[in-house]
C-alpha positions as CSV (number, residue, x, y, z in Angstrom):
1,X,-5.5,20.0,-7.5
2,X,-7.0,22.5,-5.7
3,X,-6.2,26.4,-5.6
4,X,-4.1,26.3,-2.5
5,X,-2.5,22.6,-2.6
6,X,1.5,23.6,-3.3
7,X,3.1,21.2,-6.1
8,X,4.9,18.9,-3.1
9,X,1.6,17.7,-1.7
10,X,-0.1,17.8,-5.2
11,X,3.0,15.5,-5.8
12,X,2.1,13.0,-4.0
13,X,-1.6,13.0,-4.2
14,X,-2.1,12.9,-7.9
15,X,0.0,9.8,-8.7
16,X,-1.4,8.3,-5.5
17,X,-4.8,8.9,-6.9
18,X,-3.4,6.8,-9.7
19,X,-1.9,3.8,-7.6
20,X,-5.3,3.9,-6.2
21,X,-7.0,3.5,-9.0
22,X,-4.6,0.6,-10.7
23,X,-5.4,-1.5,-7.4
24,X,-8.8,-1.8,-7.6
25,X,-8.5,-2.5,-11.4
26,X,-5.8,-5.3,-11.1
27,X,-7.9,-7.3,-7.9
28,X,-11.4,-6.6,-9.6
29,X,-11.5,-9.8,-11.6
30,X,-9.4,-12.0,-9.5
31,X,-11.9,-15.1,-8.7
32,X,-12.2,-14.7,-4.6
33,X,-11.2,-18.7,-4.7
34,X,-7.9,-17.6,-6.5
35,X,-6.6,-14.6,-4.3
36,X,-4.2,-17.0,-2.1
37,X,-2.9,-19.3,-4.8
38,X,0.1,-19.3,-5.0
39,X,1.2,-20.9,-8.8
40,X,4.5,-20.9,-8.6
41,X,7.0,-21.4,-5.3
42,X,7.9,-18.2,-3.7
43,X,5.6,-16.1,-5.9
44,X,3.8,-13.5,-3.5
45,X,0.2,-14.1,-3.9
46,X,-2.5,-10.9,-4.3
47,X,-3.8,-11.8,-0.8
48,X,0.0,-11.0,0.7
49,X,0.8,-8.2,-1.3
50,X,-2.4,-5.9,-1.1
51,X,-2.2,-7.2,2.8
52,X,1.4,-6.1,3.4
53,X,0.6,-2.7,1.5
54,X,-2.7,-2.4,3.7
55,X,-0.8,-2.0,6.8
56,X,1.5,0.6,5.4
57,X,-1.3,3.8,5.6
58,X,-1.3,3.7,9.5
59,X,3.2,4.4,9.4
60,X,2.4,7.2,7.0
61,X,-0.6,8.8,8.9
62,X,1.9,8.8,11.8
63,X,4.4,10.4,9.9
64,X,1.8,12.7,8.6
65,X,0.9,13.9,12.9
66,X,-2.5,12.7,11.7
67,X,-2.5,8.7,14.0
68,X,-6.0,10.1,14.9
69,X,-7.4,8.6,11.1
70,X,-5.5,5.1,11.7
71,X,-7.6,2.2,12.1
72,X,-5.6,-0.7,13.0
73,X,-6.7,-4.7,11.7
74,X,-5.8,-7.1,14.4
75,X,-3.2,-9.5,13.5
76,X,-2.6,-8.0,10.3
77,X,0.5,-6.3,11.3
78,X,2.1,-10.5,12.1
79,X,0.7,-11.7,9.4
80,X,1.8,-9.3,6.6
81,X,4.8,-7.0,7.4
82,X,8.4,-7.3,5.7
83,X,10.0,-11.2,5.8
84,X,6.9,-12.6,6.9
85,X,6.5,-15.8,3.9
86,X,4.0,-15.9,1.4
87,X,2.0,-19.2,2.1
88,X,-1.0,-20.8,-0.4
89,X,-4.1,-19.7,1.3
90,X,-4.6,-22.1,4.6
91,X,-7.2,-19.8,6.3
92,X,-4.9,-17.4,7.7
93,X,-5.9,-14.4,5.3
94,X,-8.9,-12.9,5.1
95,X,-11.0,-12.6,2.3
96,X,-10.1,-10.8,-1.1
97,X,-12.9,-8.0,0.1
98,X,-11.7,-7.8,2.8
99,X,-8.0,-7.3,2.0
100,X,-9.0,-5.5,-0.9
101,X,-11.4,-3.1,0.7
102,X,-8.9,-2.1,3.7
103,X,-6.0,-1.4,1.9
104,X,-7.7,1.1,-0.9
105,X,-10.0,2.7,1.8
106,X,-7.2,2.9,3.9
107,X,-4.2,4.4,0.9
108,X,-7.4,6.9,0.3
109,X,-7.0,8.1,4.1
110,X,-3.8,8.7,3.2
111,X,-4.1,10.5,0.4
112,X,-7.1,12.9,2.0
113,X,-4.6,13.8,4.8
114,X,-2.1,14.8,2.3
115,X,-4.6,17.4,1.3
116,X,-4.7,18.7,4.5
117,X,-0.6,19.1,5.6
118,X,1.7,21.8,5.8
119,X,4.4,21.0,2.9
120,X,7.0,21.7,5.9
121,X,6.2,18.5,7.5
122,X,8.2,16.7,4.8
123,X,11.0,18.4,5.9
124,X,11.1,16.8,9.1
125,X,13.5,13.6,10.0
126,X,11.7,10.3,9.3
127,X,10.8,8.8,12.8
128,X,10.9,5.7,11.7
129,X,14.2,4.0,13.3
130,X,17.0,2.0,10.9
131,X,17.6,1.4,7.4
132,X,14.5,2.7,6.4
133,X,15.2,6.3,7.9
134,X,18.8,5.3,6.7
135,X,17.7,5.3,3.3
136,X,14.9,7.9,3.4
137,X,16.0,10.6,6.1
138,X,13.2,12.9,5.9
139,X,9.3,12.4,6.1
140,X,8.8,14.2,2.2
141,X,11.4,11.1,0.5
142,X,10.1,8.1,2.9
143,X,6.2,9.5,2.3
144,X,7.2,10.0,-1.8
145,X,8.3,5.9,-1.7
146,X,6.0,4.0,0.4
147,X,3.0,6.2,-1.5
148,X,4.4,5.3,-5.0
149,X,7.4,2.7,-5.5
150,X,6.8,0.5,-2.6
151,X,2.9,0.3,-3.8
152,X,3.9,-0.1,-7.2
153,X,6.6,-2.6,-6.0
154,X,4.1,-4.9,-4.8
155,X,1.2,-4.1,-7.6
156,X,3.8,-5.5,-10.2
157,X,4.2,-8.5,-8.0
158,X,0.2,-8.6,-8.3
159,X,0.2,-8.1,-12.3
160,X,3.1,-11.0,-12.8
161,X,0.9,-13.0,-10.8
162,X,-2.1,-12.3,-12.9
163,X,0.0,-13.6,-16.1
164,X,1.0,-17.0,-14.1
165,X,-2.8,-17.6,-13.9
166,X,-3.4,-16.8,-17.0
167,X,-5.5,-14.0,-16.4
168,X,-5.0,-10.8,-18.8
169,X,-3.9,-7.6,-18.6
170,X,-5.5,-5.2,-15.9
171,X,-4.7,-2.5,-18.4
């Protein structure tokens, strides 16, 4: 944390550091073959889940004022956002690098721009229309769950998964 970061945004950016960090560990040793299986019915595969998390950076950077760092994946937003189905890999997802690479480099955009916020910005009204500003009325609470329990959310998804294919702990 540096000297001038106040403890709301060094909230957020030091367990995101660590969500970070628990991605890249849990995908490193997934066989690129095996990132779309799906081995059990309605069990999200890693390809959906770090793809749906992967198009979450670009709503925070808007919330953040800072849409100038978004870089936006063609298709992805179809293909991955909320009630979209998990399907076994048919060619519709990209590759595990791919996936893999976007959504990390993209959650460490995120974090970066935390760094460089005024803490009042949380206190603003969540722009995002419906349940979700319903639920999370300001920027600070909806920021604080799509950075940590939404990730971690899907990540467990990813670690169950792991277990079904008999792969071991990430940990």
């Amino acid at each position: 944390m540096s000297q001038t970061m106040s403890i709301a945004i060094e909230s957020l950016v030091t367990p995101l550091a660590r969500v970070i960090d628990y991605m890249d560990l849990l995908a490193k040793d997934i066989p690129d073959r095996h990132f779309g299986h799906m081995p059990h019915p309605n069990m999200n595969h890693p390809a959906f889940c770090y793809g749906h998390l992967s198009i979450y950076p670009n709503r925070m950077l808007n919330m953040l004022d800072k849409s100038e760092l978004k870089i936006e994946k063609a298709g992805w937003e179809d293909l991955f956002k909320a009630g979209v189905p998990c399907v076994e890999q048919d060619g519709r997802y990209p590759q595990k690098s791919e996936i893999v690479e976007y959504c990390i480099e993209r959650h460490k955009a995120v974090r970066e721009a935390l760094t460089d916020v005024d803490e009042e910005i949380f206190t603003k009204v969540n722009p995002t229309e419906g349940k979700f500003r319903e639920r999370f009325p300001h920027i600070g609470s909806a920021l604080t769950f799509l950075t940590c329990a939404h990730t971690m959310v899907h990540l467990g998804q990813v670690s169950a998964w792991r277990r079904a294919m008999g792969l071991p702990s990430a940990m």
